[in-house]
N, C-alpha and C positions, 0 to 999 in steps of 0.2 A: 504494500500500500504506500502512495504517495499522498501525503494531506488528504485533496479529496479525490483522489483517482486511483484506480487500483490499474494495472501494467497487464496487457493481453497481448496474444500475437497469433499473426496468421503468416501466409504464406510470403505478405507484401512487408513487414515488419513487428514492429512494437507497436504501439499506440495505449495513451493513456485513456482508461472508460471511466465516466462517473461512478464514484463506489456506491453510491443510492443506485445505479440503474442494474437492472434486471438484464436486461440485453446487453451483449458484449462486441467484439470487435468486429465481426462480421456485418452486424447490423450497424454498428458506427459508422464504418465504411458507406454501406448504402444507404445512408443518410445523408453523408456528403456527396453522394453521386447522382441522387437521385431526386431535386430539389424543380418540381415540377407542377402541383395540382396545388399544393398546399392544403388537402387531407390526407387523411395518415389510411390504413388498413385498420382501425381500431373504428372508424366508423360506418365499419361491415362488422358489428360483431359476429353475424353468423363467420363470416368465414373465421373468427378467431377460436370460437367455439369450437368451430370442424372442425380447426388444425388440434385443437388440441385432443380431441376425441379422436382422430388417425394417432396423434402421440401414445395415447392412454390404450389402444387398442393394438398397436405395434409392442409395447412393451410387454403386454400380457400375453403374448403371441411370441417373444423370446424367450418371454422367463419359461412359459410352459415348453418348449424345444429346451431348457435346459442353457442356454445360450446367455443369457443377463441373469445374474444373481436377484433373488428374490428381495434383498433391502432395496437395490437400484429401484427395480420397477417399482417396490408397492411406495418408495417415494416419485419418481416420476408419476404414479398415477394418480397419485392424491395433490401433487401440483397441475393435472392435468384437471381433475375437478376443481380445482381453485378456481381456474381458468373459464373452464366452463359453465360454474355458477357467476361469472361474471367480476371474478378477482383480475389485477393485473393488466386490464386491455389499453390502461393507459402506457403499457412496456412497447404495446406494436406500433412501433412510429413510425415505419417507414411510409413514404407516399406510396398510391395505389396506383401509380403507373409505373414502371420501372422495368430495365431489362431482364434478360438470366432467366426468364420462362418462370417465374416466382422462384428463385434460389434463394433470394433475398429476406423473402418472406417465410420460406421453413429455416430460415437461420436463424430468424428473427425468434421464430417459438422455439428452435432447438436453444437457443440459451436464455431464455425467459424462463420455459420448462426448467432446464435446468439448472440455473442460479436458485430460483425457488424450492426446487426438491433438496439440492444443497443445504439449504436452513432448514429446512423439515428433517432431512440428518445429521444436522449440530454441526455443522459448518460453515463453512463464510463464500458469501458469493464472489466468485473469477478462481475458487479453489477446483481445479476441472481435476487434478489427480486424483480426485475419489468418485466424482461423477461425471462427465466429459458429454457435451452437446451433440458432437457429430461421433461418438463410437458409441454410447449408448443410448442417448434419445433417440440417434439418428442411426440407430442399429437396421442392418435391412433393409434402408431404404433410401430411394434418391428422391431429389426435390420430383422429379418428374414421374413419380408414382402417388406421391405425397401431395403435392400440390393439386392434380386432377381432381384425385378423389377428395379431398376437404374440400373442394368447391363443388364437386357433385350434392355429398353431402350439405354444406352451404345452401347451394339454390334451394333443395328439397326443401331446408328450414323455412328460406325465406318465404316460400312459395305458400304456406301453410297461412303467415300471415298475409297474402295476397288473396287468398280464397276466402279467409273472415274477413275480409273487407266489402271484397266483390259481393257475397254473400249479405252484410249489412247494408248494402246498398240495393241490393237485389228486394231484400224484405220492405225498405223504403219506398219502392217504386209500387209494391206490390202490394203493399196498405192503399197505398195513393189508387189503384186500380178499383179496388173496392169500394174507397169514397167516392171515387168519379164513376162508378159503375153506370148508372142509369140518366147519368147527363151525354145529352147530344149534343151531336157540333157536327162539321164538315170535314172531310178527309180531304187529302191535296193530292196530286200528282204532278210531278213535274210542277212544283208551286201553284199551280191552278186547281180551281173546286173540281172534286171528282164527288163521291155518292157521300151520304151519310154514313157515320160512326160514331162508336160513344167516347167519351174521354177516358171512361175506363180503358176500353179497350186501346186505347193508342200509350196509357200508363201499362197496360199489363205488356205490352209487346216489346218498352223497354224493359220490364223486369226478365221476359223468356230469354233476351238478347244476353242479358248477364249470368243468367242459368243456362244458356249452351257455352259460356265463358269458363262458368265455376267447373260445370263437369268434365272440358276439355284438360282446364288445370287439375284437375286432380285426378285425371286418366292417360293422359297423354304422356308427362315425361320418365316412361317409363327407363329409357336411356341414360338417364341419370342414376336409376338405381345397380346400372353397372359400372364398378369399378374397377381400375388396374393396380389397386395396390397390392405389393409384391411383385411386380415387374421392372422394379429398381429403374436404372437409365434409361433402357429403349425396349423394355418388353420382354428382353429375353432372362429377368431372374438372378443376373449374378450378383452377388455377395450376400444372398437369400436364403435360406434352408429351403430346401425341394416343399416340405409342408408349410413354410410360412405365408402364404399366400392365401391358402384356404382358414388358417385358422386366425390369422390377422384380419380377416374381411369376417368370420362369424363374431370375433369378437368386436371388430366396430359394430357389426348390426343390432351384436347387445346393448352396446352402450349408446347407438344413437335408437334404437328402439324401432329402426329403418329396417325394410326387406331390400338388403342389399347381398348382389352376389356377385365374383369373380367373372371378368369379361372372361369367353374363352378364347379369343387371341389376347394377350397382352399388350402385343406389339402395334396390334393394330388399336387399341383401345389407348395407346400412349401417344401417339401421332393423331388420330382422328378426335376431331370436336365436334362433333355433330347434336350430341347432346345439347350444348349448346346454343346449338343454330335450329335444333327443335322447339326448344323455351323460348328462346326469343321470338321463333314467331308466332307462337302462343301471344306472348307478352305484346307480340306487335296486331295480333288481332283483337285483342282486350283492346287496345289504344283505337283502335279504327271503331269500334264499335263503343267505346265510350266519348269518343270525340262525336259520332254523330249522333247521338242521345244528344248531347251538350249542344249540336247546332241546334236540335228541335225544338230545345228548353229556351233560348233566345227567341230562334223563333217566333214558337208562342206567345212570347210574353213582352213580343217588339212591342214598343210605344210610349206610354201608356194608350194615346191619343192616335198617333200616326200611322201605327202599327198593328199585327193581330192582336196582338192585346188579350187572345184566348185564356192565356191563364197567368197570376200572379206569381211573382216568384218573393221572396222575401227581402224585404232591403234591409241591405248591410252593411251599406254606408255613404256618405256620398260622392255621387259620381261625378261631377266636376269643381272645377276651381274658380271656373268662370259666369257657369246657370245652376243657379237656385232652382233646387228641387228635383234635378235629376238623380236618376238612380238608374244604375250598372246594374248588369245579368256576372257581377266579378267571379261569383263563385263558379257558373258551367265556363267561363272563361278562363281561371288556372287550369282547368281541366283540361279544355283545349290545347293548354301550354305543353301538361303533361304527357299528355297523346302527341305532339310532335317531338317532345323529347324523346319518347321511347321508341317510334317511326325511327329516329335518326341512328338511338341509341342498337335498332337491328340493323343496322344498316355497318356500324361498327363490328358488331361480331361477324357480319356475315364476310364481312372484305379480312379481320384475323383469323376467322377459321381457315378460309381461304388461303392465305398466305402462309401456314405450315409447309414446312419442308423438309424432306426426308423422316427420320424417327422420331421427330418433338413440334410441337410449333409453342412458338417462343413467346407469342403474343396473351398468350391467356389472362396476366393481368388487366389487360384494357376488356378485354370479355368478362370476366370478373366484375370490373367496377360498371361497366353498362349495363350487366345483368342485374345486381344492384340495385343501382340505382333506379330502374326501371319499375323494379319488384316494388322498393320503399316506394317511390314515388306515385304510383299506379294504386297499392292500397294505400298511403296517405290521401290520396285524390277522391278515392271511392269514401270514406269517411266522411271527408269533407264536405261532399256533394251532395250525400246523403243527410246527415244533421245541421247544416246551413241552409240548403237548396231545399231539399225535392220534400222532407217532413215540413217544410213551412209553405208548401205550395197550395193556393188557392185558385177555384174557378170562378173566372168572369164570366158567369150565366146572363148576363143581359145581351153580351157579345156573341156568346154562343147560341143563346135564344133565335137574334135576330141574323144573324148568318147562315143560320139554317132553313127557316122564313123568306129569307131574301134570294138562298142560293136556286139558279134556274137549275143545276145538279139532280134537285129534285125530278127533274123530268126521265131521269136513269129509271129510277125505281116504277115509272108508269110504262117503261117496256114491253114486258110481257102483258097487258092489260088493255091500254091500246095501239100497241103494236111504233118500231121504231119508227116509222116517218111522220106519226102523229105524232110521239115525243120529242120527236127534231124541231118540228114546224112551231110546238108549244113553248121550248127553252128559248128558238130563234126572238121567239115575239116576246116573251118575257122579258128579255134583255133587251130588244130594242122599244121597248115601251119602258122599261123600268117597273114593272110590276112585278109578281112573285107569280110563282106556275099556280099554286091553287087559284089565283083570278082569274087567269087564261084559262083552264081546265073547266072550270063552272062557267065563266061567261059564253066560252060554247057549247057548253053542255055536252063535253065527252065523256063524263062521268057525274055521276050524283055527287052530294056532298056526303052523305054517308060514305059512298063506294070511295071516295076520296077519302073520307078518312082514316077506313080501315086502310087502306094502300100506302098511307103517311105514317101511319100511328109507329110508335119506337120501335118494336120488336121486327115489323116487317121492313124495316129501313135499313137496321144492322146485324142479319141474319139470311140464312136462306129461309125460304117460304115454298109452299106449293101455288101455282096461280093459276084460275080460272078467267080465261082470254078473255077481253071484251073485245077489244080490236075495233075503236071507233075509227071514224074518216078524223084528216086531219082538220085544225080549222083554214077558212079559205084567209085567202092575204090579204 
């Protein structure tokens, strides 16, 4: 020890490490090299979790080969649960883009692990002659077996929070469906009046769009539940015991509680990121499908005055600096934001997975952090949206009233009844008179007003129906 530095070495020299830091010269190193985003890997805690759950599951998978002495491991793995209950994450500093295919960052836990398990055996952190980072934390393994699978791992966690979000947003749209059930309004096409619908119905159709969301998320990346640990550098196993592969992968499955099992090539399973490029575009069809929810919710609620003005959304603050009394749609609009960031953010993994070459691709950190961020940001969004927006959403029944009333659309529904060119000639004149089709319909008595109103009434406006033809002439010009 010097004052406050304790003296470490690698391959490039000496260097002095703070004697408070958990992390030692490897990771020093890549801290001066790697000064780029200005967040650290500490706020991905799943991946610090993973890593230390591949730690904690490597060591119990030597010790049982006989291979690491039982004090080593049962302290490595009681600093690995440290870890994993959320001790320590302010030790992972290094930034989350960085070269070396994450080398950087399983150095990072091999001596954080290990200065920790250290004092947990009555010794002093930077003493590695009793516990040693890379010969026994990092027994059997290279970053490149290590690093995949705690980010397989990683996503799976993350993803868990991304499905309770989608899902609390899902139930939000889906109350909203129930109150707006039996209010009518107009459906659009291509921005213009097409037939009658209820507001339920256009609230339940965002809720189904999140529910084919949730069940792809949680059926889909199956890819991820396979991993290459034990295929050390490039897949083929060396410095490995022939059994540690299979029982280092059951005992992470213990410990992460995950149905995880051994690729059966390794090799290929250490080079290929496909898992990757599976979830992301998962993650990038959640963003397309919540970005157009979020157009609709504008949409509807354009104006107050000038616009559909169909439903309110809740205001949140206000919206400009310069007119008094406007109010922003702010909330489906981060949303938005979010949905083009994670568009972009697949657009990053899909050009790193790509760029792999020969037996590693090197880029997995930037896949990492776009995966990430994507995950956090997507269910932060979905909360948001959900307990800001869509629970405080009300209907403007007087608007919907009268646009239903007003819409010539209505002449769809008189179709089957009196036939299309009598419903053409009735919307044409409606519109160019300004009137509504029940005026037109009765003024020339192509139907009763009863027969009219059974033909109108809710149920036969946003359902199928059985219809008996009447098929009048149309009226003359």
């Amino acid at each position: 020890m010097e004052n406050n530095y304790r003296i470490e070495s690698d391959l490039l020299g000496d260097r002095k490490v703070p004697v408070e830091a958990y992390y030692g010269v490897h990771t020093l190193r890549a801290m001066e090299n790697f000064r780029i985003t200005g967040t650290t890997i500490a706020s991905h805690p799943e991946l610090i979790k993973a890593m230390a759950a591949v730690k904690q599951a490597a060591a119990r998978a030597n010790a049982q080969l006989g291979l690491l002495p039982q004090e080593k491991c049962d302290a490595i793995v009681a600093a690995c649960e440290e870890i994993r209950a959320g001790a320590l994450h302010d030790q992972f500093v290094l930034d989350v883009l960085q070269g070396g295919a994450g080398t950087s960052t399983n150095m990072n836990a091999n001596e954080v692990i290990c200065n920790r398990a250290l004092e947990l055996m009555g010794h002093q952190r930077g003493e590695y002659q009793y516990l040693h980072p890379n010969e026994d934390v990092n027994m059997a393994q290279s970053t490149n077996d290590v690093y995949p699978t705690a980010l397989h791992v990683a996503v799976l966690m993350a993803l868990e929070n991304l499905i309770d979000g989608m899902e609390h947003l899902r139930v939000a749209f889906q109350a909203k469906a129930e109150e707006f059930a039996d209010v009518l309004k107009i459906g659009r096409t291509q921005l213009q009046d097409a037939v009658p619908m209820t507001l339920g119905q256009e609230f339940a159709t965002f809720a189904r769009m999140l529910q084919e969301v949730v069940v792809h998320l949680r059926t889909q990346p199956l890819l991820l539940t396979e991993i290459n640990l034990g295929g050390t550098a490039i897949g083929t196993g060396i410095t490995a015991h022939p059994d540690y592969a299979a029982l280092s992968c059951a005992a992470l499955a213990e410990v992460t509680g995950m149905q995880l099992h051994t690729a059966p090539d390794l090799i290929e399973a250490t080079q290929d990121c496909d898992g990757f490029v599976q979830v992301s575009g998962l993650l990038r069809r959640s963003a397309v499908k919540l970005s157009k929810i979020c157009n609709d919710l504008r949409l509807l609620s354009s104006g107050p005055r000038a616009g559909m003005g169909e439903i309110n959304l809740p205001p949140m603050q206000a919206g400009s600096s310069i007119m008094p009394g406007k109010v922003n749609p702010v909330i489906p609009e981060v949303v938005n934001q979010i949905a083009f960031e994670v568009i972009g953010n697949d657009l990053t993994v899909t050009l790193a997975a790509e760029a792999g070459q020969l037996q590693l691709n090197a880029f997995e950190p930037v896949m990492a952090d776009s995966l990430f961020r994507s995950i956090r940001h997507l269910a932060n969004g979905c909360r948001t949206l959900a307990d800001l927006c869509v629970k405080g959403i009300t209907a403007n029944h007087d608007v919907l009233h009268r646009n239903v009333e007003q819409s010539i659309s209505l002449a769809t529904a008189l179709n089957p009844l009196i036939g299309y060119k009598a419903a053409t000639a009735v919307a044409a004149e409606a519109y160019a008179r300004g009137e509504t089709v029940r005026e037109v319909v009765l003024r020339h008595g192509l139907m009763s007003e009863t027969e009219l109103d059974d033909a109108l009434r809710y149920d036969a406006l946003t359902q199928p129906r059985i219809y008996a033809k009447h098929h009048a002439l149309a009226p003359e010009a």
